[in-house]
N, CA, C and O atoms as a DFTB+ gen file, in Angstrom:
256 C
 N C O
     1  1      72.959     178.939      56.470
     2  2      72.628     177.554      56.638
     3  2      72.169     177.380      58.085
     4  3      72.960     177.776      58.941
     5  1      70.946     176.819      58.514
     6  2      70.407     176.732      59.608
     7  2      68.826     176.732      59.856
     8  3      68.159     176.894      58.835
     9  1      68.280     176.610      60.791
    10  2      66.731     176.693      60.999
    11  2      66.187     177.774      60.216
    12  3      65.097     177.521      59.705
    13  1      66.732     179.060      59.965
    14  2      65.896     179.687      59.310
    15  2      66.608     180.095      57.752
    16  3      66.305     181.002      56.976
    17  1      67.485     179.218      57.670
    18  2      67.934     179.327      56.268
    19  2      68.389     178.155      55.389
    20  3      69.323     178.126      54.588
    21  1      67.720     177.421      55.646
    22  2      67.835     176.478      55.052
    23  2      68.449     176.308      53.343
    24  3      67.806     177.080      52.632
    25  1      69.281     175.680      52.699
    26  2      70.004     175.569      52.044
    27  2      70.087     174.378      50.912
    28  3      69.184     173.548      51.018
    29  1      70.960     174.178      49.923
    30  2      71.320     173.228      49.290
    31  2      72.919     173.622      49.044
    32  3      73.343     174.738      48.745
    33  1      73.517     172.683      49.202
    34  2      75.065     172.631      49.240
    35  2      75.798     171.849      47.995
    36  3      75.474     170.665      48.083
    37  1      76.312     171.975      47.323
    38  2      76.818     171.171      46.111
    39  2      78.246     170.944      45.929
    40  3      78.922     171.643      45.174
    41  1      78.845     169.696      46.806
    42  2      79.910     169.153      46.544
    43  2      80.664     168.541      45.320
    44  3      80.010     167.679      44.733
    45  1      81.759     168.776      44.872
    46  2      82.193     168.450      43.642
    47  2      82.731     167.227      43.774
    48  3      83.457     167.220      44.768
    49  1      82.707     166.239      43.252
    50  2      83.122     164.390      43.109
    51  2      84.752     164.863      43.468
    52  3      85.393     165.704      42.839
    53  1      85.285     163.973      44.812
    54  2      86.593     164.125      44.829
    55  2      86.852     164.889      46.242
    56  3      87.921     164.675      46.813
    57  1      85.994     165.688      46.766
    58  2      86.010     166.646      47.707
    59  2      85.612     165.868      48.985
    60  3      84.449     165.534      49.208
    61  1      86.696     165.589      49.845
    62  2      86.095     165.427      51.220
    63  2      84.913     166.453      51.858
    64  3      85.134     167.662      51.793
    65  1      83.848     166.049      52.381
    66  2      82.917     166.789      53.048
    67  2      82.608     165.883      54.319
    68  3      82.781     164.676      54.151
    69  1      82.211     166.273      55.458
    70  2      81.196     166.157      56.312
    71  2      80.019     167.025      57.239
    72  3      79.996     168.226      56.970
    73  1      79.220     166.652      58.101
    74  2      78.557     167.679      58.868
    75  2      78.861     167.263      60.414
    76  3      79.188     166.231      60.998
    77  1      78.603     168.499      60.736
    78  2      78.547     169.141      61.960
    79  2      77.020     169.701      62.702
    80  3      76.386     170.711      62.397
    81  1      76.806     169.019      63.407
    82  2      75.759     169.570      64.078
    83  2      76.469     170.582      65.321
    84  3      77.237     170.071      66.136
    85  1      76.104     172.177      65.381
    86  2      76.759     172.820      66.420
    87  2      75.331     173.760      67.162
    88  3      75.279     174.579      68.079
    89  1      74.581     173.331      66.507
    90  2      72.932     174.309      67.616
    91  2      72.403     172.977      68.458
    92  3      72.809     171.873      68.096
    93  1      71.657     173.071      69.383
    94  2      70.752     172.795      70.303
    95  2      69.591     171.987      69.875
    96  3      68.751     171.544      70.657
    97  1      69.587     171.822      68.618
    98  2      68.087     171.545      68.089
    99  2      68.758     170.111      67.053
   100  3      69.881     170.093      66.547
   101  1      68.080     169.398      66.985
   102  2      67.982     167.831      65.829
   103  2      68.420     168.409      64.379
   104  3      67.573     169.008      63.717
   105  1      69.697     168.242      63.892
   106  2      69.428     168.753      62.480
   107  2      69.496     167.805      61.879
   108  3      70.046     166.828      62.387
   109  1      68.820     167.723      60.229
   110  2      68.684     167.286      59.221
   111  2      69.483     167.458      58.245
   112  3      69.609     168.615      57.843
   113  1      70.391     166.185      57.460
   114  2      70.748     166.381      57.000
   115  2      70.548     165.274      55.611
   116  3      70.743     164.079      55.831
   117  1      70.192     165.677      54.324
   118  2      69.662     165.088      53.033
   119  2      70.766     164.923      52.240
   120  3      71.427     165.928      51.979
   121  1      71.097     163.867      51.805
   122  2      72.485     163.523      50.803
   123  2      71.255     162.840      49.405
   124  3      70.222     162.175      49.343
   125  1      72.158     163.498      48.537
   126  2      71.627     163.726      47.034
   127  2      72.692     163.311      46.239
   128  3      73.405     164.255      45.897
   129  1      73.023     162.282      45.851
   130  2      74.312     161.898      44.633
   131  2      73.511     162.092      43.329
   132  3      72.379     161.817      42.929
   133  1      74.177     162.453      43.042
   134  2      74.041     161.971      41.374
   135  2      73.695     161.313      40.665
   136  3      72.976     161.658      39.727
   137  1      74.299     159.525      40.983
   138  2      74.788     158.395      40.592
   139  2      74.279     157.323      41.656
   140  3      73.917     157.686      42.776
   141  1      74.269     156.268      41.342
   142  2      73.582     155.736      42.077
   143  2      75.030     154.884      42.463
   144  3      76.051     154.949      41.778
   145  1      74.880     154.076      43.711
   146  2      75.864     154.019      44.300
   147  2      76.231     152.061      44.196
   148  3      75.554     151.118      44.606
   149  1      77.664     152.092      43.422
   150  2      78.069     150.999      43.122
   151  2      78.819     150.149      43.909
   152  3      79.686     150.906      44.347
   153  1      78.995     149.245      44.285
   154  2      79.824     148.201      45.221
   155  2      80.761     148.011      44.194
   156  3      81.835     148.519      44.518
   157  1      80.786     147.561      43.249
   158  2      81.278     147.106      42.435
   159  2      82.816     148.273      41.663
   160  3      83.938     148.134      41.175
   161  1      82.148     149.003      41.905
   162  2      83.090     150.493      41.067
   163  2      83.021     151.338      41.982
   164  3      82.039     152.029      41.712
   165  1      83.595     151.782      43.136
   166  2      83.567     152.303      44.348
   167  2      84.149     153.687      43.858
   168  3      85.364     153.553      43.709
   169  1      83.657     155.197      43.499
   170  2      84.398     156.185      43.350
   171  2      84.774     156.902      44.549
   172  3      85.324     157.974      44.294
   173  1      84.656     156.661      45.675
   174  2      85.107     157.427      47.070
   175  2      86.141     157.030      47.866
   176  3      86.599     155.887      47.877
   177  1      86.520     157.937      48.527
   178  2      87.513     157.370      49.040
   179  2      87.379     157.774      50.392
   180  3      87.459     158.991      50.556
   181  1      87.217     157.157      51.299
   182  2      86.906     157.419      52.686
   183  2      88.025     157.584      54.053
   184  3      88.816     156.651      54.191
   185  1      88.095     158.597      54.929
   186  2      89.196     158.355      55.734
   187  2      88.568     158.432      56.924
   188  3      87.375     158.724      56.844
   189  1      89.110     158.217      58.260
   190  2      88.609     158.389      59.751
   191  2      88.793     160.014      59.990
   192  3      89.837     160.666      59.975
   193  1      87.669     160.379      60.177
   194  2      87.516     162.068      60.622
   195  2      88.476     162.350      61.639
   196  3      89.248     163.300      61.511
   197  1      88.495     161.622      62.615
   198  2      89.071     162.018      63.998
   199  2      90.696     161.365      64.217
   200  3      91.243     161.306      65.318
   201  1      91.500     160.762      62.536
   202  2      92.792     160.569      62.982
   203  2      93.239     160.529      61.437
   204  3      93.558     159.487      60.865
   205  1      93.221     161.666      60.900
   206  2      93.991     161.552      59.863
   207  2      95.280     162.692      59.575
   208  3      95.760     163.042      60.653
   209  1      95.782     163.184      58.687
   210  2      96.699     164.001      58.530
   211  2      96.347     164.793      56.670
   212  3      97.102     165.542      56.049
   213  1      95.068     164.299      56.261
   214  2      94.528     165.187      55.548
   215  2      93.584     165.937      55.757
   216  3      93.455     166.712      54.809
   217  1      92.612     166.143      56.795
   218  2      91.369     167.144      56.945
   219  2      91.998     167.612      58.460
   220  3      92.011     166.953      59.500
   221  1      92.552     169.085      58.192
   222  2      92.901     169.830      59.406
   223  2      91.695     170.620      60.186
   224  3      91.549     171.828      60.377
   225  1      90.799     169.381      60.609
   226  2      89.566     169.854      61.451
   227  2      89.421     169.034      62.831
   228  3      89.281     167.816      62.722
   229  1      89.440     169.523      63.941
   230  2      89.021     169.010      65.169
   231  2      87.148     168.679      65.218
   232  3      86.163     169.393      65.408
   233  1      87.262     167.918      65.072
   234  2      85.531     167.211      64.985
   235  2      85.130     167.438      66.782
   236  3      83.991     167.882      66.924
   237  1      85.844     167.215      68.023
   238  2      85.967     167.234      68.921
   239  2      85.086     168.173      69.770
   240  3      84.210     168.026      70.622
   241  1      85.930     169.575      68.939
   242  2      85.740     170.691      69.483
   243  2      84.135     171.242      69.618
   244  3      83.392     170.999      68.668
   245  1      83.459     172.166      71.081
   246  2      82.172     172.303      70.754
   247  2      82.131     173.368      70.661
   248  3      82.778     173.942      71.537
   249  1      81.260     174.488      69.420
   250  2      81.039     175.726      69.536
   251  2      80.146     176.187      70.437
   252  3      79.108     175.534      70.550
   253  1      80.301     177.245      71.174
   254  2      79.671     178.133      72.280
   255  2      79.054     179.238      71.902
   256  3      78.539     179.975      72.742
């Protein structure tokens, strides 16, 4: 996954995901649902990246 490998990624309904930009360069990133997206019938469930106690990831941190 990257400038010269560009990708498609397929998250399963239910699965926290986010991105990370960690190169030097503008990345792109394309979100593709399924379903079209309801106000009304909300299937997600959203938390704060940077203070929770379910996703054991430092968003913070910069790779070198």
């Amino acid at each position: 996954m990257g400038e010269k490998c560009p990708c498609v990624v397929y998250i399963p309904p239910g699965i926290f995901h986010g991105t990370k930009n960690i190169g030097n360069k503008i990345s792109v990133v394309i979100g593709m649902p399924s379903l079209l997206y309801d106000p009304e019938n909300v299937d997600e469930r959203r938390v704060n990246p940077l203070d929770n106690d379910i996703i054991p990831y430092n968003w913070n941190c910069r790779m070198e």
